[in-house]
C-alpha positions in Angstrom: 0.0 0.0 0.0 1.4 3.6 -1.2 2.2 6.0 1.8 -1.3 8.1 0.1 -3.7 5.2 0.1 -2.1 4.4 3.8 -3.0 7.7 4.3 -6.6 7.4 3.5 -7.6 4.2 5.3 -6.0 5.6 8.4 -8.4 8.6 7.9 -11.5 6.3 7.2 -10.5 4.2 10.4 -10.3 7.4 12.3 -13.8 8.6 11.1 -15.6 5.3 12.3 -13.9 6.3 15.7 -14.7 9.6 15.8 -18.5 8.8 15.0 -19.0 6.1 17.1 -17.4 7.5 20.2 -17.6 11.3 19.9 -20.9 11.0 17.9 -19.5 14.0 15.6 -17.5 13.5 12.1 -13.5 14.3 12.3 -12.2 17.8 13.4 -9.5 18.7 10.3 -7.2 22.1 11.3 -6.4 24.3 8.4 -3.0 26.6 9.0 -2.9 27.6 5.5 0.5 25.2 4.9 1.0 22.3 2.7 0.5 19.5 5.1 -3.0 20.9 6.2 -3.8 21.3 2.3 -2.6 17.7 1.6 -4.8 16.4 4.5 -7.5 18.4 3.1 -7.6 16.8 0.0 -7.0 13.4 2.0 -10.4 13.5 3.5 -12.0 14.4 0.2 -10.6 11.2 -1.5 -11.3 9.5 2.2 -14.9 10.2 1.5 -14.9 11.0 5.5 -17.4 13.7 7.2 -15.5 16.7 8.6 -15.1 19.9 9.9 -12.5 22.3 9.7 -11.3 24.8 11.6 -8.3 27.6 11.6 -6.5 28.8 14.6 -5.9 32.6 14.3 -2.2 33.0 15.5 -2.0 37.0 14.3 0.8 35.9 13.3 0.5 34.1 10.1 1.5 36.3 6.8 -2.1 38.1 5.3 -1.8 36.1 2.2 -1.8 33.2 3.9 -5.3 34.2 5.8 -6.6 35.7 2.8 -5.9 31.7 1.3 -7.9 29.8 4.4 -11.1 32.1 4.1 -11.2 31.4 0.6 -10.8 27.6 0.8 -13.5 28.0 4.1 -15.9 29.6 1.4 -15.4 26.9 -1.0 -15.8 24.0 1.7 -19.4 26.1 3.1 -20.7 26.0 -0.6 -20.0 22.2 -0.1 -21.8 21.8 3.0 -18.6 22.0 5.4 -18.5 23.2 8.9 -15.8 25.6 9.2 -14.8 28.1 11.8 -12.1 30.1 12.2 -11.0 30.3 16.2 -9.3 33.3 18.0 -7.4 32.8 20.7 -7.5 33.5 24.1 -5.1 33.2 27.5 -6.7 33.2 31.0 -10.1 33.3 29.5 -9.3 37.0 27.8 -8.5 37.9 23.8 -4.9 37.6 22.9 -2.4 37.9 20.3 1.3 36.8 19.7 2.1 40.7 20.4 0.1 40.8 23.6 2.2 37.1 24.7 5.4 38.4 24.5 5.4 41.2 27.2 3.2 39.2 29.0 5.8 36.4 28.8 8.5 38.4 29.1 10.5 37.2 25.9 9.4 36.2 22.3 8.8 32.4 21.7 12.1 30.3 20.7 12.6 26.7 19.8 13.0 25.5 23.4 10.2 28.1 24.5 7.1 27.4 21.9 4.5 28.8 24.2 3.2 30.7 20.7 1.5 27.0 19.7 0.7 26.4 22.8 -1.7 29.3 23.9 -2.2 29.8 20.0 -2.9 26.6 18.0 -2.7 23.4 20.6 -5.6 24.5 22.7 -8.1 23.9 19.8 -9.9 20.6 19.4 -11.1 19.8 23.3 -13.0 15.7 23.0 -12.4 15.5 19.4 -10.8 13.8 17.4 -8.4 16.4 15.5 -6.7 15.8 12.3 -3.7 17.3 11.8 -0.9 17.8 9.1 2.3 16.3 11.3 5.0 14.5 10.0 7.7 13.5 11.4 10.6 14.8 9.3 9.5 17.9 10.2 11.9 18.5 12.9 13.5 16.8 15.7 11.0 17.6 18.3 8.2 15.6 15.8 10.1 12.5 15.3 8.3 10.6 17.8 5.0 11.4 16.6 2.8 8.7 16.2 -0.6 8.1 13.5 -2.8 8.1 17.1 -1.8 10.5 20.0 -3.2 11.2 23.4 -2.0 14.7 24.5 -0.7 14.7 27.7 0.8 17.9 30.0 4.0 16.9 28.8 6.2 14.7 26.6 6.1 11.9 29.4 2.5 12.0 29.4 2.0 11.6 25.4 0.2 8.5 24.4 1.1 7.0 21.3 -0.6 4.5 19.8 -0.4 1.7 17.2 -3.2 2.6 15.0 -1.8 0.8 12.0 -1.9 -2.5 13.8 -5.4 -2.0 15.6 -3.9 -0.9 19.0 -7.4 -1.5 21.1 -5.7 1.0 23.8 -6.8 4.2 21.9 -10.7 2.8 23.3 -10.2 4.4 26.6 -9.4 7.8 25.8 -12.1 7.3 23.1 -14.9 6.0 25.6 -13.7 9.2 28.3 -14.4 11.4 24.8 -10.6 12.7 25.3 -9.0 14.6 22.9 -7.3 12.0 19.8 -4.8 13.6 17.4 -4.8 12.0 14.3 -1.6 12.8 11.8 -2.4 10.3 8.3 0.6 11.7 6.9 3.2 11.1 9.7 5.5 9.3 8.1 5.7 11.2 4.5 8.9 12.9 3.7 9.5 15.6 1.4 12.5 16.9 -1.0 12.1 20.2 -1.3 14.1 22.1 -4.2 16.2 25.0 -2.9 17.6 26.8 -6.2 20.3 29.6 -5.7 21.2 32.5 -8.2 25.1 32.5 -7.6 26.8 35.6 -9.4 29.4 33.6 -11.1 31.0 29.4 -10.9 33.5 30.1 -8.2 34.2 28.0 -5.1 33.4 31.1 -3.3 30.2 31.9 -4.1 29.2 28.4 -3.3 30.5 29.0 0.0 28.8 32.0 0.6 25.6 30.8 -1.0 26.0 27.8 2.0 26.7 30.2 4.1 23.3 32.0 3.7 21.1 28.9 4.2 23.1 27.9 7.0 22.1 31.5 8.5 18.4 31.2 7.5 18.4 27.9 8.8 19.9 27.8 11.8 23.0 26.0 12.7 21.1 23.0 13.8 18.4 22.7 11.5 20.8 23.1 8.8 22.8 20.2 9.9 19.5 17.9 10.2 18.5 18.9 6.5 21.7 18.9 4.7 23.8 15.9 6.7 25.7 15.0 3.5 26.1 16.9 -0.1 26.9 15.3 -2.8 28.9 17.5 -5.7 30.3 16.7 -9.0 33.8 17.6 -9.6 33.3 21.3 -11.1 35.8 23.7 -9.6 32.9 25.8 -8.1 32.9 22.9 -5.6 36.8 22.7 -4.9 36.4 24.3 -1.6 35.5 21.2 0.5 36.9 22.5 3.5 34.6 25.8 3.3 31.4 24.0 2.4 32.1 21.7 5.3 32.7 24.5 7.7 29.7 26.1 9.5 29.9 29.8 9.4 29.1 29.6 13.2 32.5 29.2 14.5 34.2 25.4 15.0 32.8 22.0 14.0 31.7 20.8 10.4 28.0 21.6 8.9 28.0 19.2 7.0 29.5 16.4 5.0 30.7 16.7 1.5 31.3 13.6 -0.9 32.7 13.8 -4.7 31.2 11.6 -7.4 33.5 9.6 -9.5 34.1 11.0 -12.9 31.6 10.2 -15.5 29.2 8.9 -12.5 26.6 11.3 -12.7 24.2 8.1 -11.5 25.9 8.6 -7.7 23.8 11.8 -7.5 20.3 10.9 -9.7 18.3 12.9 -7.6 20.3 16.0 -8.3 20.6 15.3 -12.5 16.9 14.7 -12.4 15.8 18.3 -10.6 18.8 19.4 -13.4 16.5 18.4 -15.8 13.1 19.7 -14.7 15.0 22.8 -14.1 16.1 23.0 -17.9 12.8 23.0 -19.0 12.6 26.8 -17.9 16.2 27.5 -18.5 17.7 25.8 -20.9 21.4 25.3 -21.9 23.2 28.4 -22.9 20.9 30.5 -20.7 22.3 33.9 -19.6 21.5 34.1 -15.6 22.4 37.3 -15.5 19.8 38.3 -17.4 17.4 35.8 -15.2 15.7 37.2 -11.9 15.6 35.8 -8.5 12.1 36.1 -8.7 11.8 33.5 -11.7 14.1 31.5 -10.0 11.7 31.2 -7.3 8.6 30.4 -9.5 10.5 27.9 -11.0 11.3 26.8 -7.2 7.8 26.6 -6.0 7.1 24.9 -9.4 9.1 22.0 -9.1 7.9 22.1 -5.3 4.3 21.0 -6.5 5.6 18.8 -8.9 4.1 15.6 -8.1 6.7 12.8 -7.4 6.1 8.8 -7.3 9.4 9.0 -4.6 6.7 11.2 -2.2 3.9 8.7 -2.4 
């Protein structure tokens, strides 16, 4: 069974719980992201009852709030329940700006108090749908298909949904609150395309420099543990793409194909070649925009691919 199909029965199993023991069809959240929009469509193809709702953060981008009111207009016309939630702390109004003073710093990776007052408090004796995977980042790679929330990490419930684990009954029974995450274990490759100024080893550098800073030092590490390069002189620097631009200790690892073994990096020639059919051979970059480069990006982004599922 293909990770969608998976996908789908896991939903359809989760709708026959969700009806039987909460006597109400599955709760689906919407952020506005890709996962939420794949789940979306999941339950359409599920042919599962839902309803959908969108946790106001205030600080999600306006495009991005302008896109979930127009795909909650299109799901009314169908017949969907949607609602769109505002959030509240201590039982007043709040926003991410009224959190941080009250918090007394901004949220950080090890301080996410933003989802917790802003987006985990939604879905209270339901069973919530939600677009998690696990390659996300290190703090999801324990996620499970079934969860029980608990207080804290220790407290988390995971079950074996896959395999008919008969202990997500209780919580079911008690009408606790189920997270459901159908596409847990999908991965992704997204396509990250840089406009370097020239082929030298240095702008290579610098351009790994950038991500590294946009990533984060650790995040970076996670995405990009190995890089495979041909043996162009633009990637004779091994040394400098290895080094992280935060100080000591390697970012990453770099490897060198053989020569005329342009199979060791397939993945790479094949994104070559989708990326040729907007630039072709010969092409003068200098003449080509960042901005097409990033339409040609988000392009090959929503390409469908057989290696995704």
């Amino acid at each position: 069974m293909d990770l969608e199909h998976k996908a789908i029965a896991r939903l359809q199993e989760a709708a026959k719980l969700s009806e039987f023991y909460y006597q109400k069809p599955l709760l689906l959240t919407c952020s506005g992201g890709k996962d939420s929009e794949v789940c979306l469509e999941l339950c359409r193809r599920a042919g599962v009852p839902f309803e959908a709702i969108h946790s106001l953060t205030t600080a999600d981008a306006p495009e991005t709030v302008y896109h979930v009111r127009k795909v909650f207009r299109r799901l009314e016309l169908e017949g969907v329940k949607c609602e769109i939630l505002h959030p509240r702390y201590k039982g007043q109004p709040t926003s991410m700006w009224a959190l941080i003073p009250q918090k007394l710093m901004p949220p950080t990776r090890t301080v996410r108090y933003c989802c917790q007052v802003l987006k985990e408090g939604c879905g209270k004796n339901r069973c919530v749908v939600l677009g998690v995977r696990s390659a996300e980042s290190q703090n999801r790679s324990d996620a499970g298909v079934a969860e029980r929330p608990g207080k804290s990490k220790r407290e988390k419930q995971v079950f074996d949904f896959d395999n008919g684990d008969k202990g997500i009954i209780s919580p079911c029974q008690m009408k606790a609150k189920i997270k459901i995450h159908p596409i847990v274990d999908w991965t992704d490759r997204d396509e990250i395309i840089v406009l370097l100024p020239d082929r030298t080893a240095g702008s290579v550098v610098k351009a790994l420099d950038v991500l590294e800073k946009k990533y984060g030092r650790r995040k970076f590490r996670r995405t990009f543990k190995t890089i495979t390069c041909d043996n162009g002189s633009e990637f004779a620097d091994c040394q400098g793409m290895e080094h992280t631009h935060y100080g000591r200790g390697p970012r990453t690892k770099i490897y060198y194909c053989h020569p005329y073994s342009a199979y060791e990096r397939g993945s790479n020639e094949n994104a070559n070649g989708l990326i040729r059919r907007f630039f072709p051979k010969g092409t003068d970059f200098s003449k080509v925009t960042k901005k097409a480069v990033r339409q040609v990006q988000d392009w090959m982004n929503q390409y469908p691919r057989k290696i995704l599922g």
